[in-house]
C-alpha positions in Angstrom: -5.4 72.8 -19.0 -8.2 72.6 -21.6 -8.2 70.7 -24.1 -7.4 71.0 -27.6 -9.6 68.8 -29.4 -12.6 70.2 -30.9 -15.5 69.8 -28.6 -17.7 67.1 -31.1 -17.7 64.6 -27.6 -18.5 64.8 -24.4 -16.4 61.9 -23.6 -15.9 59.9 -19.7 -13.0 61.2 -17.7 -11.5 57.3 -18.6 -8.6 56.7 -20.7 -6.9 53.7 -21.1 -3.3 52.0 -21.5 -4.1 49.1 -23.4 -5.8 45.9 -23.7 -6.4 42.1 -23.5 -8.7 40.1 -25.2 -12.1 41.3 -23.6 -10.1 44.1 -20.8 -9.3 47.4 -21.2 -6.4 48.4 -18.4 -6.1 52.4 -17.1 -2.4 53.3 -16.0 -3.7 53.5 -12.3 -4.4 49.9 -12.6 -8.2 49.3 -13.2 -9.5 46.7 -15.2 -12.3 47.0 -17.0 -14.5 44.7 -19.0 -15.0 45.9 -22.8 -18.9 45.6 -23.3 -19.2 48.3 -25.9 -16.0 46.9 -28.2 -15.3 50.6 -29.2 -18.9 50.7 -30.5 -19.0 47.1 -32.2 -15.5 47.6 -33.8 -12.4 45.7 -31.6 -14.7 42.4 -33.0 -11.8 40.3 -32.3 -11.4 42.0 -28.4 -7.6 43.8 -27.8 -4.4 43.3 -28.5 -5.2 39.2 -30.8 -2.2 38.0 -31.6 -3.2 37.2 -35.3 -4.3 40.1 -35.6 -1.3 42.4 -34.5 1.0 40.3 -36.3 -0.5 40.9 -39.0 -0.4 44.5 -38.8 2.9 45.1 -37.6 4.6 42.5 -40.5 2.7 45.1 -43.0 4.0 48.2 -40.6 8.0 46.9 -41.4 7.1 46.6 -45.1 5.1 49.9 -46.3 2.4 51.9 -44.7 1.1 53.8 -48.0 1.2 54.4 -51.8 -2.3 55.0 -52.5 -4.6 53.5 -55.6 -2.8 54.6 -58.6 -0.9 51.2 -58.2 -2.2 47.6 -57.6 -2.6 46.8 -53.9 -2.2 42.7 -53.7 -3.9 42.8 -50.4 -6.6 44.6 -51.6 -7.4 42.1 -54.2 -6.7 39.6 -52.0 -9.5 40.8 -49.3 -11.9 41.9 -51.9 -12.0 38.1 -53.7 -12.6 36.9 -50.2 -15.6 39.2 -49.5 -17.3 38.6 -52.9 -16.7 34.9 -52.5 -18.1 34.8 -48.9 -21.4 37.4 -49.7 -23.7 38.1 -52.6 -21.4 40.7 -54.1 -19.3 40.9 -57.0 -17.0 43.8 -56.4 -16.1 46.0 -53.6 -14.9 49.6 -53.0 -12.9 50.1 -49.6 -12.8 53.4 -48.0 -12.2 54.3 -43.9 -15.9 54.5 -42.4 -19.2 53.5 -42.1 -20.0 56.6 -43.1 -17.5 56.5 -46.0 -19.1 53.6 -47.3 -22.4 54.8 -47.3 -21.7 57.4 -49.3 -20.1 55.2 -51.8 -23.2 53.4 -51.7 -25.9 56.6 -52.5 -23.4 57.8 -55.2 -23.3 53.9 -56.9 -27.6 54.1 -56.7 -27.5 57.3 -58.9 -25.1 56.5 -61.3 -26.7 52.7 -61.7 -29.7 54.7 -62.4 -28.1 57.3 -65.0 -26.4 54.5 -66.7 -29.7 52.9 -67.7 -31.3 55.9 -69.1 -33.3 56.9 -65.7 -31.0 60.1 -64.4 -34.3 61.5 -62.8 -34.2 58.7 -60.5 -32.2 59.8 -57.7 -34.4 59.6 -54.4 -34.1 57.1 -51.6 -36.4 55.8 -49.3 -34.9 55.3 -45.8 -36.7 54.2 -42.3 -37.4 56.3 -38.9 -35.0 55.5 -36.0 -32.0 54.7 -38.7 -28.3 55.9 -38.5 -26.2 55.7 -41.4 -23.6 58.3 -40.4 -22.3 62.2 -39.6 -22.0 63.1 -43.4 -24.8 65.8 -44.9 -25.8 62.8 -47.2 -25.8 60.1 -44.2 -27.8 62.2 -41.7 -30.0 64.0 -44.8 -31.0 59.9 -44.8 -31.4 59.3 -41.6 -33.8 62.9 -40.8 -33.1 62.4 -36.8 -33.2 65.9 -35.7 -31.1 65.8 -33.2 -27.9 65.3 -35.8 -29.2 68.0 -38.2 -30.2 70.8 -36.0 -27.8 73.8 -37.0 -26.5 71.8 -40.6 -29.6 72.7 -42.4 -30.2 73.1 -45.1 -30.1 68.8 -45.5 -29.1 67.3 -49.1 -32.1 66.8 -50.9 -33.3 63.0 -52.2 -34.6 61.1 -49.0 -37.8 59.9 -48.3 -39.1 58.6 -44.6 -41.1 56.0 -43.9 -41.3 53.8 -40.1 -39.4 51.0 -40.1 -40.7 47.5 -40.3 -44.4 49.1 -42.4 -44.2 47.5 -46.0 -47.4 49.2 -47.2 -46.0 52.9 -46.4 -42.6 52.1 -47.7 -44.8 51.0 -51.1 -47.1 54.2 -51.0 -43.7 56.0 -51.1 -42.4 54.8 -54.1 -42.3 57.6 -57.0 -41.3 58.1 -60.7 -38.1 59.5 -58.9 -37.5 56.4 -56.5 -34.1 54.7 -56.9 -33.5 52.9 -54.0 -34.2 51.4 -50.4 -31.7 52.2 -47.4 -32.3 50.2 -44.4 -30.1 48.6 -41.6 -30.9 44.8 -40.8 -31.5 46.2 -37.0 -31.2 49.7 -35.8 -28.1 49.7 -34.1 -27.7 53.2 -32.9 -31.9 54.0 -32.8 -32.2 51.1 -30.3 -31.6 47.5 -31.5 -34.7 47.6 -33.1 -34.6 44.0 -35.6 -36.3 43.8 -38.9 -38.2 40.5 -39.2 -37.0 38.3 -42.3 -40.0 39.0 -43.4 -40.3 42.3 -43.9 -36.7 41.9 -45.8 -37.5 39.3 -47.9 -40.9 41.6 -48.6 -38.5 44.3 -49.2 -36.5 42.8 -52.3 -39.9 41.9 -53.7 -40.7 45.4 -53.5 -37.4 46.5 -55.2 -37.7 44.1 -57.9 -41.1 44.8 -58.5 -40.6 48.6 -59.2 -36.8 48.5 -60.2 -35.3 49.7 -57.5 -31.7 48.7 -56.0 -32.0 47.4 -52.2 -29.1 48.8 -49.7 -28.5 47.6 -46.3 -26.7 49.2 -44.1 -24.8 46.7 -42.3 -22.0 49.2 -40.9 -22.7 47.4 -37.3 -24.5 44.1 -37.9 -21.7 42.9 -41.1 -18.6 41.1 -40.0 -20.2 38.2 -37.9 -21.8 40.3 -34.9 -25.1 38.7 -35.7 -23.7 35.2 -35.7 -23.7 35.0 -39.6 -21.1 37.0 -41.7 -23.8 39.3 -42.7 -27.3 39.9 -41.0 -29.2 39.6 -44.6 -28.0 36.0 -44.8 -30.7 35.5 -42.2 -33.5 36.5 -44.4 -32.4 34.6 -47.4 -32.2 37.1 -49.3 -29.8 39.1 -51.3 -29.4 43.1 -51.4 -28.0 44.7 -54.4 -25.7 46.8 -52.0 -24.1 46.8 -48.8 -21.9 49.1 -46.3 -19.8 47.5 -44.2 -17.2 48.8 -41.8 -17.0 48.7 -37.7 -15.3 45.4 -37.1 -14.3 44.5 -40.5 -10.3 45.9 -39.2 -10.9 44.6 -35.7 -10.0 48.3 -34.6 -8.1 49.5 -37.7 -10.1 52.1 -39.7 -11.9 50.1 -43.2 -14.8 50.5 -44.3 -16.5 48.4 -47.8 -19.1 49.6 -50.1 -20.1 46.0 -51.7 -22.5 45.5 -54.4 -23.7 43.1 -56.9 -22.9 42.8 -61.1 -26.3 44.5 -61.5 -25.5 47.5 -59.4 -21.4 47.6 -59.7 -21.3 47.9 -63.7 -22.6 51.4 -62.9 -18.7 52.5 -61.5 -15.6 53.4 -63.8 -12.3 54.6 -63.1 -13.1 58.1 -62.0 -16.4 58.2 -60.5 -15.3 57.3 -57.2 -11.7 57.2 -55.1 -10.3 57.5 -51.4 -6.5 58.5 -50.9 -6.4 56.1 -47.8 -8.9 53.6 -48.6 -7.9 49.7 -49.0 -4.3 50.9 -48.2 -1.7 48.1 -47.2 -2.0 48.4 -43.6 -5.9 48.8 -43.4 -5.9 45.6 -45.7 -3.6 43.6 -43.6 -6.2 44.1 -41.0 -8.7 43.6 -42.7 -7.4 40.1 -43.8 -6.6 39.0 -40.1 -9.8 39.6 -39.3 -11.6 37.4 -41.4 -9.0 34.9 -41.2 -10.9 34.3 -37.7 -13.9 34.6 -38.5 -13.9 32.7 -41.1 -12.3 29.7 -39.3 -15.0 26.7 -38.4 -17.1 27.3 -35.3 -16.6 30.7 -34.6 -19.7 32.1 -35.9 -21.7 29.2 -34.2 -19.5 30.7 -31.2 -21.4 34.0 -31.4 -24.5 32.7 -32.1 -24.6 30.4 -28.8 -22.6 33.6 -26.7 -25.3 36.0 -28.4 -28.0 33.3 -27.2 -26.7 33.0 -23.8 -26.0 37.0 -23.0 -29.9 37.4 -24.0 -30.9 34.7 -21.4 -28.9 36.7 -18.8 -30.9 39.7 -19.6 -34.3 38.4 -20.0 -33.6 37.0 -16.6 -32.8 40.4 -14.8 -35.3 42.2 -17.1 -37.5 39.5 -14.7 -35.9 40.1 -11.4 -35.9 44.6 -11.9 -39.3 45.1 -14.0 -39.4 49.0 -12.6 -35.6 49.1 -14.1 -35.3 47.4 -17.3 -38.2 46.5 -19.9 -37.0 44.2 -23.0 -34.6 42.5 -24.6 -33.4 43.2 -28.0 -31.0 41.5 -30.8 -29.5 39.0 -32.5 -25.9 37.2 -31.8 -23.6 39.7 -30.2 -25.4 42.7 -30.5 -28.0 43.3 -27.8 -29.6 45.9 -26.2 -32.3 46.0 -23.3 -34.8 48.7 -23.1 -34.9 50.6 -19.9 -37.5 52.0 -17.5 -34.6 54.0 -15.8 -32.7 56.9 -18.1 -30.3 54.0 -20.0 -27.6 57.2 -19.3 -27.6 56.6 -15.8 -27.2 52.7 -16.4 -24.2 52.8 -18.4 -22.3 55.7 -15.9 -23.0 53.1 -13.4 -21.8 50.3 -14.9 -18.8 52.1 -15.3 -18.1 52.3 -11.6 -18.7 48.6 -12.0 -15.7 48.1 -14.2 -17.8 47.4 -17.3 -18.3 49.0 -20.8 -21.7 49.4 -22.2 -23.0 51.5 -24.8 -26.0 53.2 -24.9 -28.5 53.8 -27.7 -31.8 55.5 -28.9 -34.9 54.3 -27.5 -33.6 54.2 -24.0 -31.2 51.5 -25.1 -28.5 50.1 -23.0 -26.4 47.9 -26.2 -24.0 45.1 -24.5 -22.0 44.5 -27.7 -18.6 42.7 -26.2 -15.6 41.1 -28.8 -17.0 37.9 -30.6 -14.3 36.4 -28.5 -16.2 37.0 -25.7 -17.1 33.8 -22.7 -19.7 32.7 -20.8 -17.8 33.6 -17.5 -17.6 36.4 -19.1 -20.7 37.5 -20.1 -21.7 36.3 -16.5 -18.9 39.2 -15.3 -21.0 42.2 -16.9 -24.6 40.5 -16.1 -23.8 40.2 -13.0 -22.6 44.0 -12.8 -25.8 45.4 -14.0 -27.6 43.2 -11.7 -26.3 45.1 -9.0 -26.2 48.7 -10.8 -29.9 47.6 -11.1 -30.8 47.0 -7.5 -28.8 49.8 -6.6 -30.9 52.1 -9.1 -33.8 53.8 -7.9 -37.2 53.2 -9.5 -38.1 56.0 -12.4 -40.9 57.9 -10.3 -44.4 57.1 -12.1 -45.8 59.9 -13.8 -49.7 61.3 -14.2 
């Protein structure tokens, strides 16, 4: 029988019963090892006892009444994020997505509220993701997501990621903000030197702009700090957050500074579902681990160790697999072979990976995750590698 549900995915014929810890289990009995974490959501691997606790005590109690009351756990969560981050105050919604939205609306009102409503436009990077929105892919111009939505919501300008001077030559009179992502996630693991960040909130101060990151996949500890722009030393005026901040349970979080936040009132933004009880009891469990001492020095040494692993088979298959990519737990290695191919295969190894642009393979596993572990899924691709036929050269 077909299928009902709107053909958006392609996805493998795989579905699973449930999981534990790092394993996903099939009801004919396979195990497989989670590499992809639902796309750098399940940060705290399947079925954590904190973190179902959690949820389920919140489950017996109320599941919704929606934002025209005070939610406690909301507060409670929101206090925790601002006291653990550069912001002030936080908006929660469902998404990535969600949350960047939240975040374009909060640039143009900041904007308007000091006098300046003709500055509106945004200056965004090649190779960046931001979501499946008109706003979020009118930011990120791949054509591949806008083909057949045109035409795209005006107010974005494109420069390459990682070039200061371009990103400078394309500031206007109309210029109200920058949108980047700490690293590329979805256009290849492609990492932004703490440089070219710190250069970027001179740049923003310099002309008045607010500085965005999009930290949808890199916030919540998957670079080994709570959020990646804590490795720059530097602060951003806004950031979207969502992935593993619920450890599997839809949140997302638009955060942002006094500077920027002052621009919101009652009315100028909402979500029926967002910060609800349940999503906030999540929410909470998950950064009552990650919060806890040692575990982001955890990923850090994991991250450092599953990079290792590659670098050494990058060595070992040069005609298969090119360079490393990352930073803590989420890594990538750039291919010689179609990265498609790789990841099919790995699943006939029992393993998860993700791929991504730039002929990406991303191994992004729970923060959880252990050496013997990580030495499970290395060792896989080793073998999908030597099993994989060198890409033919072309002339």
């Amino acid at each position: 029988m077909n299928s009902a549900v709107m053909t958006t995915y392609a996805p493998s014929d795989i579905a699973f019963e449930r999981g534990d810890g790092v394993y996903l289990f099939t009801d004919d009995g396979r195990r497989i090892l989670d590499f992809g974490s639902g796309i750098a959501v399940t940060s705290l691997g399947h079925a954590h006892p904190h973190l179902l606790a959690a949820v389920h005590g919140q489950i017996d109690k109320v599941l919704h009444y929606s934002n025209l009351y005070r939610i406690p756990e909301q507060e409670r969560m929101a206090r925790r994020l601002v006291d653990n981050s550069f912001a002030s105050s936080v908006f929660f919604c469902n998404s990535g997505a969600e949350a960047v939205e939240c975040g374009l609306k909060l640039v143009r009102r900041y904007h308007d509220e000091m006098g300046n409503p003709d500055k509106y436009r945004v200056i965004t990077c090649a190779g960046g993701f931001h979501g499946r929105t008109l706003a979020t892919i009118s930011a990120a111009m791949q054509e591949k997501h806008m083909q057949g939505f045109a035409p795209m919501l005006e107010g974005f300008d494109q420069v390459p990621f990682g070039n200061i001077n371009e990103l400078r030559a394309a500031i206007g009179d109309e210029t109200a903000a920058i949108l980047v992502e700490p690293i590329q996630g979805e256009g290849g693991i492609h990492y932004a030197e703490p440089d070219y960040l710190k250069r970027l909130r001179d740049t923003a101060d310099e002309f008045g702009l607010l500085l965005f990151f999009d930290e949808v996949q890199t916030g919540i500890g998957r670079t080994g700090k709570l959020f990646a722009y804590e490795w720059s030393e530097i602060e951003p005026d806004v950031v979207a957050v969502a992935k593993g901040l619920g450890g599997g349970f839809p949140v997302g979080a638009c955060m942002a500074n006094e500077r920027a936040s002052t621009a919101m009132a009652p009315g100028t933004h909402g979500s029926t579902f967002g910060g609800n009880p349940v999503a906030m009891a999540a929410a909470n469990a998950v950064l009552d681990v990650i919060l806890e001492d040692g575990f982001l020095a955890h990923v850090q040494e994991m991250g450092g160790y599953l990079r290792d692993r590659l670098a050494e088979l990058a060595k070992r298959h040069p005609d298969i697999l090119n360079e490393v990519r990352g930073q803590g737990l989420l890594t990538g290695i750039s291919c010689h072979a179609t990265n498609l191919d790789l990841v099919k295969a790995m699943e006939a190894e029992n393993v998860l990976v993700i791929p991504a642009g730039d002929n990406v393979v991303r191994f992004i596993p729970p923060l959880i995750v252990a050496k013997n572990e990580i030495d499970e899924a290395v060792e896989a691709f080793d073998r999908v590698c030597a099993a994989t036929e060198a890409p033919a050269e072309t002339t």
